[in-house]
Structures are given as C-alpha cells and as structure tokens.
LUMBA-125410 format. One record per residue: x, y, z of N, C-alpha, C, CB in turn. Coordinates in steps of 0.02 Angstrom, whole numbers, plus 32768, in hexadecimal, padded with zeros to 4 digits. Each point is the difference from the previous one (the first is absolute). Glycine has a CB too. Layout:
XYZXYZXYZXYZ;...
//
This chain:
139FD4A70CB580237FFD8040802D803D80087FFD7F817FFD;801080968052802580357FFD80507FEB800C7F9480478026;80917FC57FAD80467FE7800180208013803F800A80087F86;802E7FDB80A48020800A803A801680407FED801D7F8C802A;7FFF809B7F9F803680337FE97FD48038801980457FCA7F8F;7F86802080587FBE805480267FF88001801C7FCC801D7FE4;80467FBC80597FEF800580288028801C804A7FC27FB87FAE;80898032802680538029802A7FFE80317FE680567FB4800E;7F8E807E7FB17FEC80227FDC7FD48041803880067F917F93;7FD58054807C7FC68020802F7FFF7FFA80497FC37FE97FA6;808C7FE88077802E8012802A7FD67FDC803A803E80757FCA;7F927F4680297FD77FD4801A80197FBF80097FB380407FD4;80507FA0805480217FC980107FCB7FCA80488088805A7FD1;7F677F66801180007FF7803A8001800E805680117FE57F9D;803580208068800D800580337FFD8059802E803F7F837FC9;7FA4809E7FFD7FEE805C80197FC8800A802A8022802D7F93;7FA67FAC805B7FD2800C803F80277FDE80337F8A80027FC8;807B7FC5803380117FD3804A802B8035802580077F777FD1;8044809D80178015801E80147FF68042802E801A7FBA7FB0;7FBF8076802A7FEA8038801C7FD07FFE8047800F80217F83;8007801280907FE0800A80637FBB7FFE7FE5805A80628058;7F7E7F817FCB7FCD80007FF77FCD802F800D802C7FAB8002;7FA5807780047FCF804A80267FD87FE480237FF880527FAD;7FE77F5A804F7FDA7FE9802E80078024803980047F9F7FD0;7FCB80438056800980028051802E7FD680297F96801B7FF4;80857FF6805080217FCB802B7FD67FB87FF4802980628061;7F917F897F967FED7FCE800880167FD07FD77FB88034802D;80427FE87F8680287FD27FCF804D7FF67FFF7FA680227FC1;80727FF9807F80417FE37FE180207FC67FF1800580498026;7FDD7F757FF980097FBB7FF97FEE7FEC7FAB7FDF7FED808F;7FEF80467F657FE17FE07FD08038801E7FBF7F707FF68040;80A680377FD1802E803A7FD380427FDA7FF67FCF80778037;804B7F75800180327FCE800680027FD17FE28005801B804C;7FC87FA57FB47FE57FC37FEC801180087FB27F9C7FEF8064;804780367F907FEA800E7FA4805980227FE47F4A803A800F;80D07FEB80188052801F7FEB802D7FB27FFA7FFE808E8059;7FF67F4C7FEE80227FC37FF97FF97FCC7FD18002801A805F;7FAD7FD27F917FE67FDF7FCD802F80157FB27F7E7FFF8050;809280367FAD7FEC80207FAE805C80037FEE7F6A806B8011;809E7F848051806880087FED80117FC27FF080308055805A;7FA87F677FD2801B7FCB80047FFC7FEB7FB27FE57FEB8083;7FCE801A7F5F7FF77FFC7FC8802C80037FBC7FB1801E8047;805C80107FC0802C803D7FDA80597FCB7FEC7FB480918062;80387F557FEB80567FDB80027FF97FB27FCE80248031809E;7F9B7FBC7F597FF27FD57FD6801680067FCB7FB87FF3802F;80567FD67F997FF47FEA7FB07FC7801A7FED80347F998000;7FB2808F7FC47FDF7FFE7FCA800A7FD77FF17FF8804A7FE8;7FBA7F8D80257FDB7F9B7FE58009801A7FB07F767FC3806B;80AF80107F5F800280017FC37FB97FF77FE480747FDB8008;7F6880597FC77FC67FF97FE77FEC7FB67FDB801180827FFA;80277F707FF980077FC87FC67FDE7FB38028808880437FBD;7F917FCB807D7FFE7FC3803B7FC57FED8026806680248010;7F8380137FE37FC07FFF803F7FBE7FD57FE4802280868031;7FBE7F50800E7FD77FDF7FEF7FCF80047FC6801D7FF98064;7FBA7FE07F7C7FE57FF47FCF7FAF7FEB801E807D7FE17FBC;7F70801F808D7FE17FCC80177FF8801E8041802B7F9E7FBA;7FA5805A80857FEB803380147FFC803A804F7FD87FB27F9F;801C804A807E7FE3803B80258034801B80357F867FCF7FF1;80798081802580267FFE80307FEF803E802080537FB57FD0;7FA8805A80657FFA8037802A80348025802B7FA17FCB7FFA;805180758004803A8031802D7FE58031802F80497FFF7FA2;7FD17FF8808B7FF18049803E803C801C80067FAA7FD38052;805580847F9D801E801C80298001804F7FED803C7F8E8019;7FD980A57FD57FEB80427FFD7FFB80217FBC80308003806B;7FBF803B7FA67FE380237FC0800E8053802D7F8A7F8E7FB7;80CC808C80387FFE803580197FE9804D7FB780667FAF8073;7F7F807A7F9E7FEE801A7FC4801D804D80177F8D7FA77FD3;80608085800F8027805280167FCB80117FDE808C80118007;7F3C800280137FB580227FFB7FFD80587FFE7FD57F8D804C;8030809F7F947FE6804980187FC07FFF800D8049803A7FC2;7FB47FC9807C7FAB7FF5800A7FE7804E801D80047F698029;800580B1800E7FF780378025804B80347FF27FA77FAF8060;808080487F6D8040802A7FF480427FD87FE27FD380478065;80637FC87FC380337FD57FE47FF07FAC7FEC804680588047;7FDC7F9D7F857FF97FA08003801A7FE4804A80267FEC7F71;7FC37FF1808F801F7FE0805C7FFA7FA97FF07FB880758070;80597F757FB880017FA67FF77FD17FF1803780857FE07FD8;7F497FEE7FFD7FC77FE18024801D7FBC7FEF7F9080567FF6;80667F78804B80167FB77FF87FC37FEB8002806F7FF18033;7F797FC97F9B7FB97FD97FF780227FCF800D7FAE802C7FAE;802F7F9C80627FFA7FA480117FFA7FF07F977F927FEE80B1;808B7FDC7F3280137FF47FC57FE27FB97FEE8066804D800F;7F5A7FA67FDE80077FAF7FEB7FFE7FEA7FB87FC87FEE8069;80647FF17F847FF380047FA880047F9D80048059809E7FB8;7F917F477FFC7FE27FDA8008801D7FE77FB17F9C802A8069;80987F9D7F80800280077FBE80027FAA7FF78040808B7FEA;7F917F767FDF7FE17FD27FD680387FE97FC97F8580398016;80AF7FAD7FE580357FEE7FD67FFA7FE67FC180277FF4805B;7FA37FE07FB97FD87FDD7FC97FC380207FC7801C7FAD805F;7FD7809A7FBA7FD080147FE7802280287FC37FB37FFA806E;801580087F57802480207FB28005804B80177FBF7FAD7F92;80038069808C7FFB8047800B8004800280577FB080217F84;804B803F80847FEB8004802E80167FC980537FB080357F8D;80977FC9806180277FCE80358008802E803B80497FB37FAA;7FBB808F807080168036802B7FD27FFE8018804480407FD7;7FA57FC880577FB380148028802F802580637F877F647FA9;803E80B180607FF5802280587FEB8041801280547FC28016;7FC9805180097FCB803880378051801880327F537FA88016;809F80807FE6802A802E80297FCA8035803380697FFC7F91;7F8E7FF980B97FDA8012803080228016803A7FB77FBC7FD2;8018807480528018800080478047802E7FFD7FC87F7C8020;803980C47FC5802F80237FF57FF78036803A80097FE07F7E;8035802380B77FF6803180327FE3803E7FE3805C7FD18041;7F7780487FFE7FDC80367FFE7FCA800B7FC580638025803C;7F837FA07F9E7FC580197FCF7FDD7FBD7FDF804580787FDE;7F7F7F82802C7FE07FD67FEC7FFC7FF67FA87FCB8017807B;80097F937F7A8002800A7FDA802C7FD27FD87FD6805E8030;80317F827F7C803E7FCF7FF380047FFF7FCA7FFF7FBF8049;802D80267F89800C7FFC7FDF801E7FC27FBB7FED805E8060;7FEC7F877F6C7FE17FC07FDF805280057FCB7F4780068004;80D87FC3800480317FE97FC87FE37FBD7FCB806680298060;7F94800E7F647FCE7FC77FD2802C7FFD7FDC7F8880118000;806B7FB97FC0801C80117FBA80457FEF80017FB2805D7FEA;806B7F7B804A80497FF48004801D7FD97FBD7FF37FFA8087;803D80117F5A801C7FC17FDA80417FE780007FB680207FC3;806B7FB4803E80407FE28001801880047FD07FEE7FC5803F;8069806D7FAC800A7FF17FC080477FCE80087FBF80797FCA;803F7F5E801580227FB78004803580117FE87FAD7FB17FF4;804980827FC6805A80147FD58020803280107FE47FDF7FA2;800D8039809F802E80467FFF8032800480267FAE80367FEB;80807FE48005804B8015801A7FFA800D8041802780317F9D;7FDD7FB780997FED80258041803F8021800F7FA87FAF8031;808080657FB68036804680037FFD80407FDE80417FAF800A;7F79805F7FE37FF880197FC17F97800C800C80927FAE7FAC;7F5C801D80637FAB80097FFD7FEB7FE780447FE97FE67F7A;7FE1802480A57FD57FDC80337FE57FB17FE77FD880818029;80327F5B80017FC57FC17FE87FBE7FFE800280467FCB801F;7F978061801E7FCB7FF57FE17FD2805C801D800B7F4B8001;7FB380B27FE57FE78044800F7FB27FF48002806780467FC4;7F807FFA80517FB9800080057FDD802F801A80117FA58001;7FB980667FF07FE1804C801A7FF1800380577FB7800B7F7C;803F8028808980047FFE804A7FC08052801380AB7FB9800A;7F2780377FF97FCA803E80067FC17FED8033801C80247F7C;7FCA801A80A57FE57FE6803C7FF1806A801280577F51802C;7F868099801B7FF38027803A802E802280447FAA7FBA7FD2;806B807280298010800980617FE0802F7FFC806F7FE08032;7F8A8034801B7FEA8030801D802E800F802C7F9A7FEA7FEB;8057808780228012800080537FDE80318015806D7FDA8005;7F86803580177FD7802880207FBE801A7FEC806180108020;7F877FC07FBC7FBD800F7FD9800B80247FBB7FC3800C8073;80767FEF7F8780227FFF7FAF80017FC37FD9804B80508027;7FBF7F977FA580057FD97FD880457FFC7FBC7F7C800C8034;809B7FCF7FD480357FFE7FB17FFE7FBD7FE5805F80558026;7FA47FD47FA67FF07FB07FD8803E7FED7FE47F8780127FD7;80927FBD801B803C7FDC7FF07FFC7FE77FAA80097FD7808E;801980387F5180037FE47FC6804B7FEF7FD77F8C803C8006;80997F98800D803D7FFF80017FFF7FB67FEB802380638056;80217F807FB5800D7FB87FF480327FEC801B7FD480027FA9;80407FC9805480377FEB802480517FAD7FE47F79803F8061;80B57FCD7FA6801B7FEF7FD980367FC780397FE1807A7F99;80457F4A803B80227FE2804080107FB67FD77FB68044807B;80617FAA7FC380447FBE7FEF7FEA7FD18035807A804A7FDB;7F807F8B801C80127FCB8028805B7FF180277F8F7FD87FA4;80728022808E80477FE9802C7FFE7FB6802580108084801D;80407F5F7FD07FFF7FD6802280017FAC7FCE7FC3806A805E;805D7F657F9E7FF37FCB7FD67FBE7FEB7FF380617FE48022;7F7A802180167FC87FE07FFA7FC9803B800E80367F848021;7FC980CC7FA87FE2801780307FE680228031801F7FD67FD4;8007801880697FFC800C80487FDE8041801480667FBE8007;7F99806E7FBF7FE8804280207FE2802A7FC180618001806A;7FB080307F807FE780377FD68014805780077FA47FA18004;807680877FE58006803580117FDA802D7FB980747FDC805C;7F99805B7FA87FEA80357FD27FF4803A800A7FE07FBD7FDE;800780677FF97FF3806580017FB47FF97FE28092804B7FD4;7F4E7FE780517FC880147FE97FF080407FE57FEE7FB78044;7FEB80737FA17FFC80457FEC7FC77FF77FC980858029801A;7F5D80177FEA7FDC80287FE87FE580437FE8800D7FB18026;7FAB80557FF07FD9803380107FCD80058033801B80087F9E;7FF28034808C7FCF7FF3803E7FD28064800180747F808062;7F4780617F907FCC802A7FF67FDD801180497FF27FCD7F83;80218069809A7FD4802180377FD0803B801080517FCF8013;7FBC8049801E7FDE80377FF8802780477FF07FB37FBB8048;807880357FA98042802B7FD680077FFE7FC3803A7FF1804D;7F997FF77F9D80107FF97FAE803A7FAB7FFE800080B57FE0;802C7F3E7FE080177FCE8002804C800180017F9A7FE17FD1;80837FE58043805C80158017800C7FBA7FFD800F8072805F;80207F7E7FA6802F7FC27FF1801D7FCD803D802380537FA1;7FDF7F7F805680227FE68042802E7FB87FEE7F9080368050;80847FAE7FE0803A7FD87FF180047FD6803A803D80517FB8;7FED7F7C804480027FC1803880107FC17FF77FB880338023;80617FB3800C801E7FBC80027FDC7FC7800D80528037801E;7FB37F857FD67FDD7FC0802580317FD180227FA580007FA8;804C7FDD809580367FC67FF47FDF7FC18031807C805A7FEC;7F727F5C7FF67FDD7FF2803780307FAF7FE67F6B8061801F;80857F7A801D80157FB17FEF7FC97FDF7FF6805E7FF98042;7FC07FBF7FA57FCC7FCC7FE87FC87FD28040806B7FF47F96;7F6F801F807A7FD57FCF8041801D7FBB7FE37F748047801E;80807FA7801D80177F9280137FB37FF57FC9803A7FD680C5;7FE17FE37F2A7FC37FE47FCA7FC67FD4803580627FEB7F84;
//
C-alpha cells in the first residue's frame, strides 16, 4: 500500500484534482463541478474504521474518476463516470469497476484485483487498493494505462469512497506518468 506520508510527500492530495480549473470544454462544466462538489462533500466525511466494516456483502458506487493525462502535451484533467463494485465478503479480489466516458477520448478503463485491508491505520495507510489498466484514445492515438488505485471508504456506514489514482501512461510519445483522484457514493440497495 502507498502510505498517506508519500503521498503529502509528492504534494498529492485528494482534493488537487477536484480543485484545479479544469481544461475541458464549456460543455463539461456541470460535469467538472459535480465531481469538485462530490470529492469536497466527501472529504468532509469520517474515515469508515477498517476494523468495522462489513464481513458480509455487496455494494455499489457512482461517481468520478478525475485523472491529469499528458496526452497531446501538458498533463491536463480529464473527468470519467466511476463505477466500483465491492464484495465485503469476498477473501480476494473485493475492489472491482470501470472508470469510462472520460471527456474528449474514447475508450475505459478495468479496476481489478481490489483488496480490503481490515488492519490498517487509516491515518497512516489506505484501506483498500487495486490495479487500474485499460485503453483511451484521442484522436486516433492510443495510451495505455497501467497504474492502480488506492482509497478509503467514508461515512459510518460507508456512504461513499474517495481516493488517488496514478501510474504509467504509454503513447505515442514514448511513456510518462500520471496521477488522479476518485470520489463516488454508495447507490440505494
């Protein structure tokens, strides 16, 4: 797991994509908004104690996946639609989803391999993590994603999820690095 300290370390936080102006277009700005508000309200939550959390099963989340891509030059922030999917009850492999539908470039991206860690300090470690690798495109370019993604549950029961993502992103530039936030709530059962 990547400890919180490397991550104030490397001057990454949550709340840095949300924050930052976005390069989208005028069209996304609802959507730019949506995902800044999501990731603040969030943010104002409890870290769910690892120790606490169900034993038993299923639960689903919608809501974003802002990333800071160098795709055609500078890194810039692309916002995706976020659905992750966690199995509480399962030994392995409890993290699952897809991160899709990222302004301006086709194309998505598979969250496998998630796991819940039950003993860790959440002042200090993430609760849970998982790979995060996939496809975009833009303009008849291609990058491939090979990164992972890291995060907490918020809320008593819950209620939501936040986290940072980062990697490596392979184009037609050779390969470069990238970085990014998640933050989505729990769907009605």
């Amino acid at each position: 797991m990547v400890t919180r300290m490397k991550w104030m370390i490397l001057g990454t936080g949550l709340g840095l994509l949300a924050a930052c102006g976005s390069t989208q277009s005028v069209d996304n700005i609802p959507r730019t908004s949506n995902a800044a508000d999501l990731a603040t309200n969030l943010a104002q939550e409890n870290i769910s104690d690892p120790t606490t959390l169900p034993r038993s099963g299923l639960a689903t989340y919608s809501g974003f996946m802002t990333l800071a891509l160098p795709l055609d030059g500078p890194a810039r922030d692309v916002i995706g639609d976020l659905d992750m999917r966690v199995d509480f009850g399962a030994v392995r492999n409890q993290v699952s989803g897809s991160a899709s539908n990222f302004a301006g470039l086709t194309g998505g991206l598979a969250i496998r391999g998630g796991d819940i860690d039950r003993g860790t300090d959440p002042d200090t470690d993430f609760t849970f993590g998982g790979s995060l690798t996939g496809t975009l495109a833009q303009n008849g370019d291609n990058y491939g994603i090979d990164g992972a993604i890291v995060g907490e549950f918020r809320g008593r029961n819950q209620d939501g999820l936040t986290g940072l993502a980062y990697g490596d992103i392979n184009g037609p530039s050779g390969q470069d690095l990238f970085q990014g936030s998640m933050a989505a709530i729990r769907d009605t059962d």
